[in-house]
Structure formats: structure tokens, C-alpha cells
C-alpha positions, 0 to 999 in steps of 0.5 A: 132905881140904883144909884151909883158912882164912877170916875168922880161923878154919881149916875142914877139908874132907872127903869123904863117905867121910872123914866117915864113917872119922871117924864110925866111929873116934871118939875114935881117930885115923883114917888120912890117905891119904899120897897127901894130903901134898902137897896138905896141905902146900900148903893149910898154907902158903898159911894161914900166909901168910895168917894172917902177913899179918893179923898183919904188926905182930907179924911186922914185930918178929921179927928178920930176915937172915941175923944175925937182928938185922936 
């Protein structure tokens, strides 16, 4: 399973084996391997840093340092 984001829109990458637990299990959750932790974790944070620098006006007025009225 990877997650991952282009062109403004977040896709998900499965296996055929996790195509088919989702098949299986409709409209229940499926369980994730927690062996996949840190290679979601990863995938999660290289989208928002994408997504955070698409959207570098929006970040440029949020507060920042350490009073966060920098």
C-alpha cells in the first residue's frame, strides 16, 4: 500500500492482495499490515509538504517562531 499525491488529488496504491481484502470486507474496515507504519508515515509527509507548497500564500499567513506572532 503507498499513498501518494499528484496534480491536486491523493491516490492510493494497492497490491493485488489488498484489492482484494477491500473487495472482501466491503463497507467494513480492513486491517492495514502495521509492518506499512512507516512507509505511510513517509508517503503522508512528503503530501503535505507538497500540498503546503502549492498552497505557500495560505502558509506565508499563518503565524510563525517561537511567539507564533512572528
Amino acid at each position: 500500500m503507498r499513498l501518494t499525491y499528484q496534480n491536486g488529488k491523493l491516490y492510493i496504491s494497492l497490491t493485488r492482495i489488498e484489492i482484494q481484502d477491500v473487495k472482501d470486507n466491503e463497507g467494513r474496515p480492513c486491517e492495514i499490515d502495521i509492518g506499512h507504519i512507516s512507509v505511510l508515515h513517509e508517503d503522508i509527509s512528503k503530501i503535505v509538504n507538497e500540498r503546503l507548497k502549492e498552497k505557500e500564500e495560505w502558509w506565508k499567513k499563518i503565524p510563525h517562531g517561537p511567539s507564533m506572532g512572528d
